[in-house]
VOPAGU-2260 file (C-alpha; in pm, 1 decimal, decimal comma):
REM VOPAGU-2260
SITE   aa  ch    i         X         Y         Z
SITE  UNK   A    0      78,6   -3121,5  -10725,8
SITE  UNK   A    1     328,2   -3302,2  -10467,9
SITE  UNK   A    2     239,8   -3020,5  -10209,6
SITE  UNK   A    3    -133,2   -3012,8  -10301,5
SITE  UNK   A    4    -135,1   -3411,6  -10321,5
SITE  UNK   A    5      17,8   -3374,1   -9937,7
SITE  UNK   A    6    -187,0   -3146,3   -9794,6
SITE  UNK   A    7    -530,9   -3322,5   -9910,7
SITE  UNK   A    8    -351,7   -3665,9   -9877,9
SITE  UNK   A    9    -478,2   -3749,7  -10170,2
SITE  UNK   A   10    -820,5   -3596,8  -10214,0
SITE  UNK   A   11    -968,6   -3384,0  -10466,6
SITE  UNK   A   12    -994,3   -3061,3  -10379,5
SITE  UNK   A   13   -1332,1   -2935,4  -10341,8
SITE  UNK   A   14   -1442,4   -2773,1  -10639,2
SITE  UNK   A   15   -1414,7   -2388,8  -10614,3
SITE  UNK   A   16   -1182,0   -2397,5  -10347,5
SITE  UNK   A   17    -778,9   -2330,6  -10379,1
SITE  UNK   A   18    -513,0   -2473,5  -10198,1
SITE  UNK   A   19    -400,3   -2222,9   -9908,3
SITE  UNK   A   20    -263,2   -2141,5   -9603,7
SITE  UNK   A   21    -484,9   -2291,4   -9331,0
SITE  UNK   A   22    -222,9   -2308,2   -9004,1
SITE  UNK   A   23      27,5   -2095,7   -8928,1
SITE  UNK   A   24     266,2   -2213,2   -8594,8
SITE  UNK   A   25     521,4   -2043,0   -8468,1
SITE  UNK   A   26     792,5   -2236,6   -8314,7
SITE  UNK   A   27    1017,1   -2149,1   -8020,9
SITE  UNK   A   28    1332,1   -2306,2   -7901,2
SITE  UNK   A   29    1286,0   -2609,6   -7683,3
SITE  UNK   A   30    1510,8   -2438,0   -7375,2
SITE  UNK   A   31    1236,1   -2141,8   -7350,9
SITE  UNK   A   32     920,2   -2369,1   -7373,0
SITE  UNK   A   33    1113,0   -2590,8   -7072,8
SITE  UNK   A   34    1229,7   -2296,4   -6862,2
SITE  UNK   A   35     837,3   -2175,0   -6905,6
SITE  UNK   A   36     756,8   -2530,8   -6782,6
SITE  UNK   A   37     969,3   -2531,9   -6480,7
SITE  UNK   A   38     890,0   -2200,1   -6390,0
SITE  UNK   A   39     507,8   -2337,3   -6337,1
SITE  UNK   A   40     622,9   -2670,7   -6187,8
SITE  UNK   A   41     790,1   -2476,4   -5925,1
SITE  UNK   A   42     473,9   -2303,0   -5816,5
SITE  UNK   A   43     271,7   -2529,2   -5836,2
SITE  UNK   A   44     511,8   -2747,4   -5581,2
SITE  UNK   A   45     478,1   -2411,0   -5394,3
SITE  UNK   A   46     114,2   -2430,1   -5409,3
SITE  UNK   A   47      34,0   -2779,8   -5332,0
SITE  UNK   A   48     248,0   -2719,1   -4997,0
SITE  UNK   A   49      37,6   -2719,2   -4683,4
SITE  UNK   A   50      61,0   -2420,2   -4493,0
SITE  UNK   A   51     340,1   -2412,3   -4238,8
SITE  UNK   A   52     268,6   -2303,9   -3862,6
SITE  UNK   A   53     600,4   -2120,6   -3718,4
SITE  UNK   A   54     789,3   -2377,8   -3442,7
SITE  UNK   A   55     856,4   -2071,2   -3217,2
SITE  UNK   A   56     632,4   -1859,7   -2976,3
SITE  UNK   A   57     553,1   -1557,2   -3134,2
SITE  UNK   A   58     437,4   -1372,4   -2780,5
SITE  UNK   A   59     784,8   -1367,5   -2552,1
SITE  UNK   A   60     613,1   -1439,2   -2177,7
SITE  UNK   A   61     735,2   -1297,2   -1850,9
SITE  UNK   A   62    1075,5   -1329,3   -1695,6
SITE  UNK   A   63    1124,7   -1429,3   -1332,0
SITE  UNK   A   64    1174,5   -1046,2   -1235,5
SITE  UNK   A   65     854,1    -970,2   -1396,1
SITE  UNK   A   66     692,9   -1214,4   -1182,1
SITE  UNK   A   67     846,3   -1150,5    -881,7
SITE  UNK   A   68     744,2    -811,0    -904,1
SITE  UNK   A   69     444,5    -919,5    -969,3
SITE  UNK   A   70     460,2   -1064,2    -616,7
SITE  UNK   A   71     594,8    -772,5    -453,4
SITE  UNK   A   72     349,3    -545,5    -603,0
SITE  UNK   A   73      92,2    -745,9    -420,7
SITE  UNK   A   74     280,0    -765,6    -101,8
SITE  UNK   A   75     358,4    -339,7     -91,5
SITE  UNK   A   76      -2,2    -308,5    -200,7
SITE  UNK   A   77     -92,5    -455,3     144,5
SITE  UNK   A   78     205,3    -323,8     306,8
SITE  UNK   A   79      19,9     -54,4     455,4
SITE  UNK   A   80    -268,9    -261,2     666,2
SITE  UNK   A   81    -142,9    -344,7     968,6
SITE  UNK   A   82      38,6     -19,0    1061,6
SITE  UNK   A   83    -276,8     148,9     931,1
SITE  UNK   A   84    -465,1    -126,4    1163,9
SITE  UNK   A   85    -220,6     -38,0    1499,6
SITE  UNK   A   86    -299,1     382,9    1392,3
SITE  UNK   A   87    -628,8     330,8    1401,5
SITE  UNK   A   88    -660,0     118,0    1725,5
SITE  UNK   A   89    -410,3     428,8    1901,0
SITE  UNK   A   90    -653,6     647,4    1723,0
SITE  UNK   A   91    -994,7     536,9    1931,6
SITE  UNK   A   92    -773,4     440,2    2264,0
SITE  UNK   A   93    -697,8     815,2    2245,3
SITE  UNK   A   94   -1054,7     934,4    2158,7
SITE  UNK   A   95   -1225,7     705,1    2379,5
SITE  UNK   A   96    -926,5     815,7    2682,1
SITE  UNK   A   97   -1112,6    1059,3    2938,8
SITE  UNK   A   98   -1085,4    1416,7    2867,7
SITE  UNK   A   99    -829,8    1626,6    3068,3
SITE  UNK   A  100   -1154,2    1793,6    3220,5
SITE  UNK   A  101   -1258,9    1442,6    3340,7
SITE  UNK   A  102    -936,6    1373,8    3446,1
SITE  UNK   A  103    -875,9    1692,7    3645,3
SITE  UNK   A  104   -1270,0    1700,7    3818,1
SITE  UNK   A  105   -1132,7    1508,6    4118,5
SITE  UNK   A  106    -900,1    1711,9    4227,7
SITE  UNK   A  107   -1094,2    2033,5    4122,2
SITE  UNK   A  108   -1394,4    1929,1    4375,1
SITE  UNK   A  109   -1116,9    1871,5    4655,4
SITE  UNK   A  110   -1003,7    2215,0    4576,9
SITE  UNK   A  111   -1340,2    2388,9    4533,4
SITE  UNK   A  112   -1405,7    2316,7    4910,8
SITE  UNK   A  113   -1382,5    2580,5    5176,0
SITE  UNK   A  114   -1046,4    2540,9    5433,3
SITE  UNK   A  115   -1329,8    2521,2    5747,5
SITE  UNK   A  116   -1530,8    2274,1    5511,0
SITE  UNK   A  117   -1273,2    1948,0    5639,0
SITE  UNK   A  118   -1089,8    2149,0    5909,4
SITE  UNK   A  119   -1228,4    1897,2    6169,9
SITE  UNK   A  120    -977,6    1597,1    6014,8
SITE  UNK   A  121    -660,2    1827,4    6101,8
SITE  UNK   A  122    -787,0    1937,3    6453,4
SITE  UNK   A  123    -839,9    1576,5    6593,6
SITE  UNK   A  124    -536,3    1519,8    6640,1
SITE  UNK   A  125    -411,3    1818,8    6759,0
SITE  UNK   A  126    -669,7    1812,8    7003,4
SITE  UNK   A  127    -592,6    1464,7    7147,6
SITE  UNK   A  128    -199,3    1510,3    7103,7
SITE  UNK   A  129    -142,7    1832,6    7230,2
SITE  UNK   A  130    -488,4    2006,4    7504,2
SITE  UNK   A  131    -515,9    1662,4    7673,8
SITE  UNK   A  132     -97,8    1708,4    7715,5
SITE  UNK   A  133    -165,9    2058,1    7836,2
SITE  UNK   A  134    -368,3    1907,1    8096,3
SITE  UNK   A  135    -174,5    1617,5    8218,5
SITE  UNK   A  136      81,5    1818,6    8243,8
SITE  UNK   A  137    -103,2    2089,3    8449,6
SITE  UNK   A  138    -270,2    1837,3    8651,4
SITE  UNK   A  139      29,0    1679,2    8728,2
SITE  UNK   A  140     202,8    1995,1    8835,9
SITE  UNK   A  141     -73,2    2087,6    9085,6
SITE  UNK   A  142     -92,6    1764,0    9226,1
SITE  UNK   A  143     276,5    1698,4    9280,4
SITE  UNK   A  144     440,1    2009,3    9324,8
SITE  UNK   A  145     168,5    2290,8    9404,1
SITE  UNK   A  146     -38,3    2136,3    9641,2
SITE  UNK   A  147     256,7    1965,2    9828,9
SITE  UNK   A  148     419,0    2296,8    9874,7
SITE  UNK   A  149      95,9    2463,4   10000,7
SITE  UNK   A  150      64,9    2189,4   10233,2
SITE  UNK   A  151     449,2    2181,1   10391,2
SITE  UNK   A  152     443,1    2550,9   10418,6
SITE  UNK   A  153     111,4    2486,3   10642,8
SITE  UNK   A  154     281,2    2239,0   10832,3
SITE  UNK   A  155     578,9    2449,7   10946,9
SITE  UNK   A  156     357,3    2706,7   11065,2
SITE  UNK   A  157     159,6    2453,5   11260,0
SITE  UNK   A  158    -177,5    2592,1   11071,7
SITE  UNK   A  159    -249,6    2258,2   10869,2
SITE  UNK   A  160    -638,4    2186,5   10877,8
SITE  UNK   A  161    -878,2    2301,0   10654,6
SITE  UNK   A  162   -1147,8    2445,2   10840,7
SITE  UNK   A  163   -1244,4    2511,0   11240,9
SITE  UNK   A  164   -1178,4    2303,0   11518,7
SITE  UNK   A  165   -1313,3    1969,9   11483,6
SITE  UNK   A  166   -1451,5    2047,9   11178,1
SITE  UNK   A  167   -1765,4    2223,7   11341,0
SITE  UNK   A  168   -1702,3    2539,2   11048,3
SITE  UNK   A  169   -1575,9    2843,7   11137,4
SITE  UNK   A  170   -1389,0    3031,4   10906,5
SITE  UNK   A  171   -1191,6    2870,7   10665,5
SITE  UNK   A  172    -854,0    2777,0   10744,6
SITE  UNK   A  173    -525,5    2964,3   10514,2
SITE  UNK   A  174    -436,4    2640,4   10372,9
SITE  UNK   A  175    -780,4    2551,1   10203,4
SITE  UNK   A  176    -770,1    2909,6   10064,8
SITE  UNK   A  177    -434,7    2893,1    9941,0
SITE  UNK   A  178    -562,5    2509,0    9794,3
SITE  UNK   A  179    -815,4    2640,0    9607,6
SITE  UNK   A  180    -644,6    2947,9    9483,5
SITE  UNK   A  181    -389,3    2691,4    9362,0
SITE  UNK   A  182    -635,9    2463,0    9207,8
SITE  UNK   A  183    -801,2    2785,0    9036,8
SITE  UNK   A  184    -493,0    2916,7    8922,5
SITE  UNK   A  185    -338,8    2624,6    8752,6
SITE  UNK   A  186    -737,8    2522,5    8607,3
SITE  UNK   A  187    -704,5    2872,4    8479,7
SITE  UNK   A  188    -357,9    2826,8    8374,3
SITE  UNK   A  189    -423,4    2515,0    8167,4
SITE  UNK   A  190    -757,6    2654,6    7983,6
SITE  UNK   A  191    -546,7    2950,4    7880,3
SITE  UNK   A  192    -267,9    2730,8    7760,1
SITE  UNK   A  193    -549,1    2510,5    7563,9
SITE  UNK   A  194    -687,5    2802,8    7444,1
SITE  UNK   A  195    -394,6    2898,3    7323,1
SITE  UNK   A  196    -252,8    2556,0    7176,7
SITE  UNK   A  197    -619,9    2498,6    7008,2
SITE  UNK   A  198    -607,3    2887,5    6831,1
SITE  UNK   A  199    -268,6    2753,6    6741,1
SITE  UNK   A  200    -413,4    2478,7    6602,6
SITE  UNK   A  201    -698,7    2587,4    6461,3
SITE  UNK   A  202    -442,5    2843,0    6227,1
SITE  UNK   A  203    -200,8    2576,2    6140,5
SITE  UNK   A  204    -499,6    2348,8    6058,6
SITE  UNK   A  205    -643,1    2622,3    5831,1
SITE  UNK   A  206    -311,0    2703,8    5614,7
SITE  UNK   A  207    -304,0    2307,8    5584,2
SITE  UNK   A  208    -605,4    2260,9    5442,0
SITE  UNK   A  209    -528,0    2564,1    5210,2
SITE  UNK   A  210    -232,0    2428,5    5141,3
SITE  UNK   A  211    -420,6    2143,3    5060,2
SITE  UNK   A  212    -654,7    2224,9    4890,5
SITE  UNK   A  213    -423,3    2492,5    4673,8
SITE  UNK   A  214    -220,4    2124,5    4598,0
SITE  UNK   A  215    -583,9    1970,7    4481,2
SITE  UNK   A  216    -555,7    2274,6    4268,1
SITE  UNK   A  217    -240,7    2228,6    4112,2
SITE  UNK   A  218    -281,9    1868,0    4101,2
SITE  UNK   A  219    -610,1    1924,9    3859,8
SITE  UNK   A  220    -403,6    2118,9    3632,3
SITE  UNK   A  221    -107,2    1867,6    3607,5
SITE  UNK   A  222    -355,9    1570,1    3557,6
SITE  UNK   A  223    -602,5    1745,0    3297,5
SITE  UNK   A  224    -255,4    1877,2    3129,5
SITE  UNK   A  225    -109,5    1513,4    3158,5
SITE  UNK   A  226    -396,3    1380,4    3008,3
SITE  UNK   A  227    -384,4    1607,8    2750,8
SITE  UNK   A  228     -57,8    1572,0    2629,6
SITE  UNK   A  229    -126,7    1171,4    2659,6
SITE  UNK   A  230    -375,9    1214,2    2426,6
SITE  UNK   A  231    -202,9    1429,7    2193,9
SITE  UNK   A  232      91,2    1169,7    2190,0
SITE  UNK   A  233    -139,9     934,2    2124,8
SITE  UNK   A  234    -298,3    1127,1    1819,2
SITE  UNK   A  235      34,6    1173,0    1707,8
SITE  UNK   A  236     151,3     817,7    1732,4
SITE  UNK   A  237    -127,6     717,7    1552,3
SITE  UNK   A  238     -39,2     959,3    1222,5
SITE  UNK   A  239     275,9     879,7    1260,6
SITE  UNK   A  240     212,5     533,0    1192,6
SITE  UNK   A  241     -49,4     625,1     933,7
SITE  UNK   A  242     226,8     756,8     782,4
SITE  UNK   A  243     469,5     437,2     780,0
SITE  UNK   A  244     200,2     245,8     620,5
SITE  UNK   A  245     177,7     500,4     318,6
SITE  UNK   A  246     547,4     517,3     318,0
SITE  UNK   A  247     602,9     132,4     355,4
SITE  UNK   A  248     358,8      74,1      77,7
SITE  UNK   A  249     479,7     329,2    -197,4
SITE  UNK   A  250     829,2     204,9    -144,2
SITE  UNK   A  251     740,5    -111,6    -185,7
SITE  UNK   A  252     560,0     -39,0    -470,5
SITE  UNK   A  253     881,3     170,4    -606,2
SITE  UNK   A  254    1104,4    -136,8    -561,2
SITE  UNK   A  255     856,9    -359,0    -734,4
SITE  UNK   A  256     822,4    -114,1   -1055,5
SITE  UNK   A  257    1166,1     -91,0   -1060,2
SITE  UNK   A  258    1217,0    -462,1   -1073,2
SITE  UNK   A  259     950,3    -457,0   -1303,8
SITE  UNK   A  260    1114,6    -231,6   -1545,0
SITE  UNK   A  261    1435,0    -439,6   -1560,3
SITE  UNK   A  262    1184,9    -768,8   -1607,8
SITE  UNK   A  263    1027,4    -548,3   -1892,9
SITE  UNK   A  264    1386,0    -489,0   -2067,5
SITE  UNK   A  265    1466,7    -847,9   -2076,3
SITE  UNK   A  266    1086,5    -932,8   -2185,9
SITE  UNK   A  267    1149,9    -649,7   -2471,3
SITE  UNK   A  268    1502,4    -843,1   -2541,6
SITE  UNK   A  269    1339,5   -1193,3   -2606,3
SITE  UNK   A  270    1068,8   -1039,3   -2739,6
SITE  UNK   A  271    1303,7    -911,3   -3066,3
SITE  UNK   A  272    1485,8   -1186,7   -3030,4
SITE  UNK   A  273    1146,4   -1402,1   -3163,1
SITE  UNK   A  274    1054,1   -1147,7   -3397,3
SITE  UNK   A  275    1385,7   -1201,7   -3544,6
SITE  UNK   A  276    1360,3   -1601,7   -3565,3
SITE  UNK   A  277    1003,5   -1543,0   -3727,0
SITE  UNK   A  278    1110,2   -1315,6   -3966,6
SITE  UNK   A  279    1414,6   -1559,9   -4025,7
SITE  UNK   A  280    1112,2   -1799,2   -4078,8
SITE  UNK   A  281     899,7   -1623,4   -4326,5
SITE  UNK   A  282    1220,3   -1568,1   -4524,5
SITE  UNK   A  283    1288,6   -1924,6   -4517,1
SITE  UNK   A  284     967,8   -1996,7   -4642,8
SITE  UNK   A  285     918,0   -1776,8   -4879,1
SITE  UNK   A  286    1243,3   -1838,8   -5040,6
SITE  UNK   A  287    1107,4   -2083,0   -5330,7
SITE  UNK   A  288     879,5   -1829,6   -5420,5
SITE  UNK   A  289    1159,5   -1567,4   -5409,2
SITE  UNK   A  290    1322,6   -1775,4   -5654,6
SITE  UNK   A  291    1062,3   -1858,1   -5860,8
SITE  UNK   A  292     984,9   -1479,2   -5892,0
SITE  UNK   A  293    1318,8   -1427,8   -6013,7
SITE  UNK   A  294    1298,9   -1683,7   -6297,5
SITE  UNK   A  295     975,1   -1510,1   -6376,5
SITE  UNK   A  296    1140,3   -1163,0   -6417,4
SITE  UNK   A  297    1428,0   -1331,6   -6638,4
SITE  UNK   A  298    1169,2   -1519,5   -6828,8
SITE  UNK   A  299     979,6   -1206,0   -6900,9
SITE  UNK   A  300    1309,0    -985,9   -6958,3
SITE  UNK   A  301    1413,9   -1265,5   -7270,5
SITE  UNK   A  302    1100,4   -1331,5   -7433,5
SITE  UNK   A  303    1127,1   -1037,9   -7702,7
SITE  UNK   A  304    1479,5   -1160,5   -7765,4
SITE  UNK   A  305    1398,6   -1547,5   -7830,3
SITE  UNK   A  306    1422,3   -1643,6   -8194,6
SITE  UNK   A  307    1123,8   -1825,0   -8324,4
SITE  UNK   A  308    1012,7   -1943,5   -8608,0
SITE  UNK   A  309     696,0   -1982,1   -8864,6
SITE  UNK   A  310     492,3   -2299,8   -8985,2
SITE  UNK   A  311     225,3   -2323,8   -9228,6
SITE  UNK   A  312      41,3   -2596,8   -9359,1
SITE  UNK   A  313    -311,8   -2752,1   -9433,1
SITE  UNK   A  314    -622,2   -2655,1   -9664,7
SITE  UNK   A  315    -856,6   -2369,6   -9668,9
SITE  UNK   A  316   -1142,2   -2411,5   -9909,5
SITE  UNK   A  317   -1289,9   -2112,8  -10059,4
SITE  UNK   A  318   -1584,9   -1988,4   -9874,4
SITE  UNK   A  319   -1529,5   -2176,1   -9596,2
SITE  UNK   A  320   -1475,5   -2053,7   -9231,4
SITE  UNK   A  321   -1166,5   -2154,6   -9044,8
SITE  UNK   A  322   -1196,2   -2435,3   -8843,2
SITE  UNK   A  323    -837,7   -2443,6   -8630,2
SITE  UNK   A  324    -574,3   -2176,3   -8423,4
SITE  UNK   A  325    -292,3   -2126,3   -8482,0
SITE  UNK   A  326     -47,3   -2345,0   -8287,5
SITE  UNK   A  327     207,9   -2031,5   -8225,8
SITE  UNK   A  328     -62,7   -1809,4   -8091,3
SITE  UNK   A  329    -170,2   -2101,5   -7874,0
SITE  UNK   A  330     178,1   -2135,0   -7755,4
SITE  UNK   A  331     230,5   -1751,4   -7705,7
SITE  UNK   A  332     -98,2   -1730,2   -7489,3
SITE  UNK   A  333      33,4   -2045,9   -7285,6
SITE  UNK   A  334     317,3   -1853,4   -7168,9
SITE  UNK   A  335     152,2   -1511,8   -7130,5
SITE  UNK   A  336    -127,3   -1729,1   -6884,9
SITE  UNK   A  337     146,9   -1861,9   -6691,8
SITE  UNK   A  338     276,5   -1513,3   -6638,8
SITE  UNK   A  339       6,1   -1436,2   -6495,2
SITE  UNK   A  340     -74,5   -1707,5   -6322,2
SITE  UNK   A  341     254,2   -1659,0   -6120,6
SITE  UNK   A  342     176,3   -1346,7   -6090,8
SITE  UNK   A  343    -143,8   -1449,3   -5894,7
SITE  UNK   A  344      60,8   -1681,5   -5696,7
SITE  UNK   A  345     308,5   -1442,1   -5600,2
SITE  UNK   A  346      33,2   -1200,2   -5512,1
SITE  UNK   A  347     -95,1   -1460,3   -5244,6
């Protein structure tokens, strides 16, 4: 009656009813029920954290050989322009140059004319310098030493005179025959010798103006060959430098990648270098919840070892439905929810 007295604190129990179990708790030791406890402070502590931003760049940016290749890149991308620039201006001097044809047409009319065509310009002189000498000279003679010897021989014979006494006619004197003769024979004389000199001078003038006029030849074909050649240095020069440009700019573009690639290397370098101070980070961070999941997996790995124990008290009336839980299963679902709930946590 103590018990039932208890129970009912001092009621009656209802009639048709019996005093029975009506709660059963099961009880575990205080230590597990605080670990539990701890176990979800700590996460929550984790939980109500704000969210932390890492303090170091994530991206590593470019070293100073990166950019200066960057620079010379741009410079040996150019590099080629202005010897490309002086090839083309050598290019169009050369095709705008006249042709060898052009060049040579000069001489090639000179040569084209006939030796009689000009022969004039290289008698002129001949004739002044050398017939009108012919006939000084000739004149000269007859006047100074001809004549005067016809005359003195006259004179020693006493027969000087050239025609009858007093001059009334008659038949010519010896002297005036001898006179003319002499004039006619050195007139004759120096016409012959003319003749002569200008034949001369008509063949000398001839070969010269072949000679001249095989020189206009050969002179055509050194100029139109000069000019040639001029032009084909020219084209040449121009490809040639054509060729510097290309060369100067892939060189320059070589040296640039290659200081590029060493700028790469040391980008690659810092580059590990961050990922290894951000995984440091994440490490750091995450090393509550590291923790907290191992107290989790001890937690779990003692709970079919921890003693417990069994309560039951209270009143069920007959016919009645049951009103209450038990405590122990409340207790037991507690900790199972908190599993889980760090589970969730960890999960996130």
């Amino acid at each position: 009656m103590a018990v039932s007295s208890f129970l009912s604190e001092g009621a009656a129990i209802p009639q048709g009813s019996a005093l029975t179990d009506m709660t059963k708790q099961q009880v575990l030791p205080e230590w597990y029920t605080n670990y539990a406890m701890d176990i979800l402070s700590g996460q929550q502590a984790i939980a109500n954290r704000p969210y932390a931003t890492a303090p170091m760049p994530r991206v590593a940016g470019f070293t100073p050989l990166q950019d200066k290749s960057f620079g010379l890149t741009e410079t040996a991308a150019g590099a080629y322009q202005p010897l490309l620039g002086e090839a083309t201006t050598v290019a169009q001097a050369a095709a705008n140059a006249p042709g060898a044809l052009n060049v040579a047409q000069p001489y090639l009319t000179q040569a084209g004319q006939t030796s009689v065509a000009n022969i004039g310009s290289y008698m002129n002189p001949y004739n002044e310098a050398v017939t009108n000498r012919i006939a000084e000279l000739g004149t000269r003679n007859l006047t100074e030493n001809i004549l005067p010897e016809v005359e003195g021989r006259y004179i020693k014979a006493g027969q000087l005179g050239f025609g009858g006494r007093g001059g009334l006619g008659g038949t010519p004197s010896g002297m005036m025959t001898d006179t003319s003769r002499a004039v006619r024979d050195v007139s004759s004389d120096i016409l012959a010798q003319q003749t002569a000199a200008l034949q001369s001078g008509y063949n000398q003038a001839a070969g010269l103006a072949g000679t001249d006029l095989s020189r206009f030849g050969t002179l055509a074909n050194t100029a139109g060959g000069l000019a040639q050649t001029q032009q084909q240095q020219q084209l040449a020069a121009s490809g040639a430098l054509s060729n510097l440009g290309a060369r100067a700019q892939e060189l320059g573009l070589t040296g640039a990648g290659a200081i590029g690639n060493v700028g790469a290397l040391q980008q690659q370098q810092g580059q590990r270098n961050l990922d290894v101070a951000y995984a440091d980070f994440l490490r750091q961070q995450g090393y509550e919840q590291e923790q907290i999941n191992n107290l989790l997996k001890t937690f779990q790995g003692v709970a079919s070892g921890v003693p417990s124990a069994s309560q039951e008290y209270g009143l069920s009336p007959s016919g009645v439905q049951q009103q209450y839980s038990s405590t122990g299963k409340d207790i037991a679902s507690a900790l199972t929810a908190a599993a889980g709930i760090v589970g969730s946590l960890k999960g996130k």
